[in-house]
TIDREN-515880 format. One record per residue (C-alpha): x, y, z. Coordinates in Angstrom, 1 decimal. Layout:
! TIDREN-515880
c1,c2,c3
X,Y,Z
...
***
This chain:
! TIDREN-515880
c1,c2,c3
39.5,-76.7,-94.9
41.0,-72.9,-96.0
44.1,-71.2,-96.1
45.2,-68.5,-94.4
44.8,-65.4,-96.2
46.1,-62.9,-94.2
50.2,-63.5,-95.8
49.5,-64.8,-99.2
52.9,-65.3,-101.1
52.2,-65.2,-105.0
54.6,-67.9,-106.0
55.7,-69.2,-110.1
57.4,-72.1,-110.7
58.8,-72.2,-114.1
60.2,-75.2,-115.6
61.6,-75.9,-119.5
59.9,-78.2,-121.9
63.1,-81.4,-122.3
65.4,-79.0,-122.0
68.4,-79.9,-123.2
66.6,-81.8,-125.8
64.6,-78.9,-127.0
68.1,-76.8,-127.5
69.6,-79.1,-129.8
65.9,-79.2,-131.5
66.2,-75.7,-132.2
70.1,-75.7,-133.3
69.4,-78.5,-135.3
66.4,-78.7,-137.4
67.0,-82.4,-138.6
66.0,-83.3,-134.6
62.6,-81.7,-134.8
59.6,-84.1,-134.5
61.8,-86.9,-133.9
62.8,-89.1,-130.6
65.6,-87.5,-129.2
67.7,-88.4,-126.7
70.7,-86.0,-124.7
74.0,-87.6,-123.3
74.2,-91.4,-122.8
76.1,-93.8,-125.4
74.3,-97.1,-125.6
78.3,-98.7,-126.4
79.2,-97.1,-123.0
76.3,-98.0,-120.2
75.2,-94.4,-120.6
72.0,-93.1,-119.2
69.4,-90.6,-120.8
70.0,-87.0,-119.7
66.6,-86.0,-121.1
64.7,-86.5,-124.2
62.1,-85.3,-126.2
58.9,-85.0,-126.0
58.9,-87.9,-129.1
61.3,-90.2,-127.4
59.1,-89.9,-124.0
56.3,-91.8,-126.2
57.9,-94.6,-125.8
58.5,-94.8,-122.1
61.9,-93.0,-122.2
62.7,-90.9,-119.4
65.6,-89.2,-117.8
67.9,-91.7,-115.6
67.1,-94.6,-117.7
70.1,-96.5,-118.6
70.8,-95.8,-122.5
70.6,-99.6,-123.9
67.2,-100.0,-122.3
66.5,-96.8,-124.5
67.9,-98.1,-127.2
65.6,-101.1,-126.9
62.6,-99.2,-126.4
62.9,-97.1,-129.7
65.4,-98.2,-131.7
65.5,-95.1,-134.2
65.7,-92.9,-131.5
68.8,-90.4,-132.5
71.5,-90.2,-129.4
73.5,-86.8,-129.5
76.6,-85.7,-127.0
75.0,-82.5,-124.5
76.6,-79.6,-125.1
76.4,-77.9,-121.4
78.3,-74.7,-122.4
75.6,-73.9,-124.4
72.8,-75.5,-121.8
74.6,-72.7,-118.9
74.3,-70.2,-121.6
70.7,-70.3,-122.5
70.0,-70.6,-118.7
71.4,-67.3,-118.1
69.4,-65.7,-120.9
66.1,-67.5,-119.3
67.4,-65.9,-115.8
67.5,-62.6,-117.1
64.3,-62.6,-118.2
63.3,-64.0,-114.3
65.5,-60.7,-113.1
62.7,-58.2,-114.8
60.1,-59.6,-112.9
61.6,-60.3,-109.5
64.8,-60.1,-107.3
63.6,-62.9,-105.4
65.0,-66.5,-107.3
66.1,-69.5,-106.4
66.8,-72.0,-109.4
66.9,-75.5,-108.8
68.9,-76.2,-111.6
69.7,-74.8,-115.6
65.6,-75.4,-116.5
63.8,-74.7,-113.4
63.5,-71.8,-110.9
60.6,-70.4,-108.3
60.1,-66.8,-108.3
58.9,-64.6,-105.9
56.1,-61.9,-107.6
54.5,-60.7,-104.4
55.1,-57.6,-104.5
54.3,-57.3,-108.0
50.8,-59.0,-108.3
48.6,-57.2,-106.2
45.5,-57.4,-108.3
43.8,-60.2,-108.9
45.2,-62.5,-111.2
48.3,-60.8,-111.8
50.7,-63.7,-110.7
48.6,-65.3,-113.4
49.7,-62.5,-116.1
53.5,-62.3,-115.0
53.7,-65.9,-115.8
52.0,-65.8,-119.0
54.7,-62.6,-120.1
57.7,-64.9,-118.4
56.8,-67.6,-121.1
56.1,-65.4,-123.7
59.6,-63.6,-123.3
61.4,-66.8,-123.2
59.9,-68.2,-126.2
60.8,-64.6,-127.7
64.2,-64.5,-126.8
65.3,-68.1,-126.9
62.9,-69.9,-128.9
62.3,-72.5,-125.9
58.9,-73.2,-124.4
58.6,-72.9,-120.8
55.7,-74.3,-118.5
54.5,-72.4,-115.4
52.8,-73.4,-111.8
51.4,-70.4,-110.1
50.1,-70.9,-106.3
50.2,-69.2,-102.7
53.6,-71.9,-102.1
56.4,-73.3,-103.3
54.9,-76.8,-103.2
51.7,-76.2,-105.4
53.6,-73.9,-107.8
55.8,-76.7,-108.6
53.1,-79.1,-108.4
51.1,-77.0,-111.0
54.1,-76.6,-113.6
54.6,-80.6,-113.5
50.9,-81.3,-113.8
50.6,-78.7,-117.0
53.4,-80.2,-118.9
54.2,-79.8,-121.6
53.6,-76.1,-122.8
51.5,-75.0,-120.2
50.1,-72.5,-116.8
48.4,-73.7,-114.4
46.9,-71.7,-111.2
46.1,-73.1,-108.1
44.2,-70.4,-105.7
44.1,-70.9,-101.9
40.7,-71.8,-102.2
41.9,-74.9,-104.3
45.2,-75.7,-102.9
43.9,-77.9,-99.9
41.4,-79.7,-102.1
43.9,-79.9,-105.0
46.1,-82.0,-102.8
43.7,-83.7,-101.4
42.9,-85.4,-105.1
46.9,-86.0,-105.7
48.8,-89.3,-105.5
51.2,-89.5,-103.4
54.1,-90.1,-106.2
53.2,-87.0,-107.4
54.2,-85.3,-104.4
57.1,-82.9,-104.2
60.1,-84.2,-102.4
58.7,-88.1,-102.2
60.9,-90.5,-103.4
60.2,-94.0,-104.7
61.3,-95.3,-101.1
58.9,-93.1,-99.2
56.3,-94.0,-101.6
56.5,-97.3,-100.6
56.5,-96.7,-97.3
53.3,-94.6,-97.4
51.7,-97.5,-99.8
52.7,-99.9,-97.0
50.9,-97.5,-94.3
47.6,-97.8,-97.1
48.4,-93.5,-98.0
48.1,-93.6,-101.6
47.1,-89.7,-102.3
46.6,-86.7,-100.2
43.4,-87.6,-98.9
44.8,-90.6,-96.9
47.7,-88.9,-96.0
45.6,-86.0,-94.4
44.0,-87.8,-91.5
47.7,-88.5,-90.0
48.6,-87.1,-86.7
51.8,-85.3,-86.8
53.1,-87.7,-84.1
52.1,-90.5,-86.1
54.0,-89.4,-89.2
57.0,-88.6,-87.1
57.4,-92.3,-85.9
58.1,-93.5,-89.8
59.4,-90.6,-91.2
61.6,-88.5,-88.5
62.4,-85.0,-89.5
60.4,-85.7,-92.8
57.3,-85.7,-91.1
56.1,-82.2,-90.5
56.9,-81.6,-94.2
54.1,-84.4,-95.2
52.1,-83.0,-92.6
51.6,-79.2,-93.5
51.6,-79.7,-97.5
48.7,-82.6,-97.2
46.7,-79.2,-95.8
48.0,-77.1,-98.3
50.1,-75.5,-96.3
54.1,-74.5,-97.1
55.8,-71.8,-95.5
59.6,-72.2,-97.5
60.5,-68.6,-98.5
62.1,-68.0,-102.2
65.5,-68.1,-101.2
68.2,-66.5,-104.0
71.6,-67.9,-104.7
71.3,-71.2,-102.3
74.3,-73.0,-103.5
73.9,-77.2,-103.3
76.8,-78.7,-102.3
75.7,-82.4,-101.6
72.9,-84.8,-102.3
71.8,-87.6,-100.0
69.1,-89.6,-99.3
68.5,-92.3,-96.5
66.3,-94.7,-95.4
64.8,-96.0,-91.8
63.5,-99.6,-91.5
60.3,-100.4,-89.6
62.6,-103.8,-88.6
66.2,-103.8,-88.0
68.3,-105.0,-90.8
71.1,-107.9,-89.6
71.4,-109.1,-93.3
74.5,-108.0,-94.9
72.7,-108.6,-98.8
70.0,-106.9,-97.4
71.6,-103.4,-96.6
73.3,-104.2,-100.0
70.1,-103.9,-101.3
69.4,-100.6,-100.1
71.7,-99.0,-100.7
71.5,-100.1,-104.6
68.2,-98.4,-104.5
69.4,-95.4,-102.8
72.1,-95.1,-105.3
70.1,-95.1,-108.4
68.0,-92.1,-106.5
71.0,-90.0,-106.6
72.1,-91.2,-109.9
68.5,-89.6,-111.2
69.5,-86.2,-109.2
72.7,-86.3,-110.5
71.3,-86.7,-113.9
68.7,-83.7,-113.1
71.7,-81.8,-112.3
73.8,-82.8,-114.7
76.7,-82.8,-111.6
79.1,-85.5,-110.5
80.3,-85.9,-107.3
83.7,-85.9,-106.0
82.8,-88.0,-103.1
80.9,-90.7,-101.7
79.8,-91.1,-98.4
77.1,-94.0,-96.6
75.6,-93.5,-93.1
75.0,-96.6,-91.2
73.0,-96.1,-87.7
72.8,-99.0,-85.1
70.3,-100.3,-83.3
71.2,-98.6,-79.9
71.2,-95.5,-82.6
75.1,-94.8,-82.6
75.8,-93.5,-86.3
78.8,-94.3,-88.5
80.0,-93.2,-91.8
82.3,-93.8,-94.1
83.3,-91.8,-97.5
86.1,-92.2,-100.1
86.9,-89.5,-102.9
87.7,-89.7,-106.1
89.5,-87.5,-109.2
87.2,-88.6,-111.8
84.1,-88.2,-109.7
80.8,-90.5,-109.2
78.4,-90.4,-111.4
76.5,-93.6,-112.2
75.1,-95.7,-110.0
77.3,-98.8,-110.8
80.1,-96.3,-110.3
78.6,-95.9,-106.8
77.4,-99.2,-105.9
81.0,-100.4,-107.1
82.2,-99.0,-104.0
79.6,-99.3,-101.5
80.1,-103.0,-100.1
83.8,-101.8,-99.1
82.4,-98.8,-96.8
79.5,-100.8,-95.6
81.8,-103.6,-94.5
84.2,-100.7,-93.0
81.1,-99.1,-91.5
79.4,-102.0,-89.9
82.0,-101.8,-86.5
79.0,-103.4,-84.3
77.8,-106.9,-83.7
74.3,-105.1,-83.7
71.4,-105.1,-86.6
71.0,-101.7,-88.5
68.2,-99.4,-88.6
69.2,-96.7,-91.0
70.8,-96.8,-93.9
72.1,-93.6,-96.1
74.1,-92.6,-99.6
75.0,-89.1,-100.0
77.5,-87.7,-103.2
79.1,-84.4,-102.1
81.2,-81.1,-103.7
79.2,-81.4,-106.9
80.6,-80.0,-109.9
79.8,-79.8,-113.6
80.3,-83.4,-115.7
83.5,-83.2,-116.6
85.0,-80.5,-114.2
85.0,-82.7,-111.2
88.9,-82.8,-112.2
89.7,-79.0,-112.1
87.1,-78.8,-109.0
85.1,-75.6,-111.0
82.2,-75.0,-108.3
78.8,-74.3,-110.7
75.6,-72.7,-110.2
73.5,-74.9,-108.4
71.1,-74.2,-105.9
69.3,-76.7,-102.8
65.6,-77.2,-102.4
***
């Protein structure tokens, strides 16, 4: 299987090294070489931010609640973010971005795609503008920077995760299809833990089972989903660079294969789906001013529900705190249930949720 040559996009996907971690690192020497972890107090039911490259030794990630961190490395160091300075760096890193292209979309403070079409006509120049991008941000802000290069957005973000830490990676359009073929399905942009276990269940465990899918097929388990899955598992991923995309909500939902009728069950669910957007949320490094869950019926009439609050949503127990009250105000029908969804909407910055200060964030 090829590509299409014929409107090649040359697409970089750059991504900081622990982020926050590796700014407090460099303002603080006493951090260096040791586990690191940003935001989450293990007296409070925090959860890790990020951490460093040390603390991730030991199974740490972003998300995780801050005791079981705690647990897991018990001299890792906890320190307070400090997201005025985070913002700050992440405008320097942007305007290094702005001398190599007016076509950026960030995804948050550490990440952004750029658009270097127009400026990497010979070969391997895409390759070159990324190696200068790194090199400049490592100049000017002491931070390392990794880099995916492809034809797409999806294999130039699939390259910076798989050259982590401190790394390029290229993937041609000779390689792209074959590249995804050899991928797990977990390491798939844009599937969740939830589709991941719906596409174990269906016996797609990488891109080479999830290739010989019909389109039809793939749209009877995953709806609109479905032609996504279906042109990346050919290499194939025609989302432009889109500049100044502002988020404004994150959601995620679920369809069942059986209709649910057990209250516990949809419970269950949507404790999952919470923690999902609890690891966004963290990504971001955003709180919510309100809640909302979708509940769609059997004879598909849809329902939802939402409450706000001042001090925002955050955690997940923050969340599931208050979903069995919607759920029981959504569920208006005798009939069983065959969606479920959460969603957290008007993000702001931690701790501004209050004064309702919209930040720069920007939708996938």
């Amino acid at each position: 299987m090829s590509v299409d040559k014929s409107h090649h996009r040359a697409i970089i996907h750059v991504d900081m090294d622990a982020f926050y971690a590796s700014v407090e690192q460099r303002d603080f020497p006493q951090y260096r070489g040791k586990p690191l972890i940003v935001g989450g107090d293990p007296q409070r039911r925090g959860v890790v931010a990020t951490c460093s490259y040390e603390a991730r030794k030991f199974g740490i990630h972003s998300a995780m609640a801050s005791v079981t961190a705690l647990r897991k490395c018990p001299q890792a160091i906890f320190v307070k973010p400090r997201f005025e300075v985070y913002r700050q760096v992440s405008k320097d890193i942007r305007r290094v971005f702005a001398r190599f292209s007016d076509r950026i979309e960030p995804l948050s403070l550490d990440e952004a795609y750029l658009d270097v079409t127009e400026h990497a006509r010979a070969p391997n120049s895409s390759v070159l503008i990324a190696k200068d991008i790194r090199a400049q941000i490592k100049q000017e802000t002491g931070l390392i920077a990794s880099a995916g290069v492809s034809y797409n957005k999806f294999l130039a973000k699939i390259a910076s995760d798989q050259c982590k830490p401190d790394g390029l990676l290229y993937i041609s359009p000779e390689q792209g299809p074959g590249f995804v073929q050899g991928l797990k399905i977990r390491d798939f942009y844009g599937v969740g833990k939830a589709t991941e276990q719906t596409m174990h269940g269906l016996g797609i465990e990488t891109g080479a089972d999830l290739l010989p899918w019909h389109l039809a097929e793939l749209q009877a388990v995953f709806g609109s989903s479905a032609e996504y899955y279906y042109q990346v598992a050919r290499g194939i991923d025609e989302r432009p660079v889109r500049n100044n995309r502002i988020r404004k909500s994150i959601s995620t939902e679920d369809t069942f294969d059986q209709d649910l009728s057990d209250t516990e069950a949809m419970l269950a669910v949507l404790q999952t789906q919470a923690e999902q957007i609890q690891e966004q949320l963290t990504k971001l490094q955003v709180q919510g001013k309100t809640l909302t869950i979708k509940v769609k019926f059997s004879d598909f009439t849809q329902v939802t529900r939402s409450l706000s609050k001042v001090q925002g949503f955050y955690l997940a127990e923050t969340i599931t705190a208050e979903i069995p009250a919607l759920l029981q105000s959504a569920l208006i029908k005798p009939l069983a249930v065959r969606l479920l969804g959460v969603g957290v909407s008007s993000l702001n910055a931690l701790g501004e949720v209050e004064n309702n200060n919209q930040i720069d964030l920007f939708e996938e």
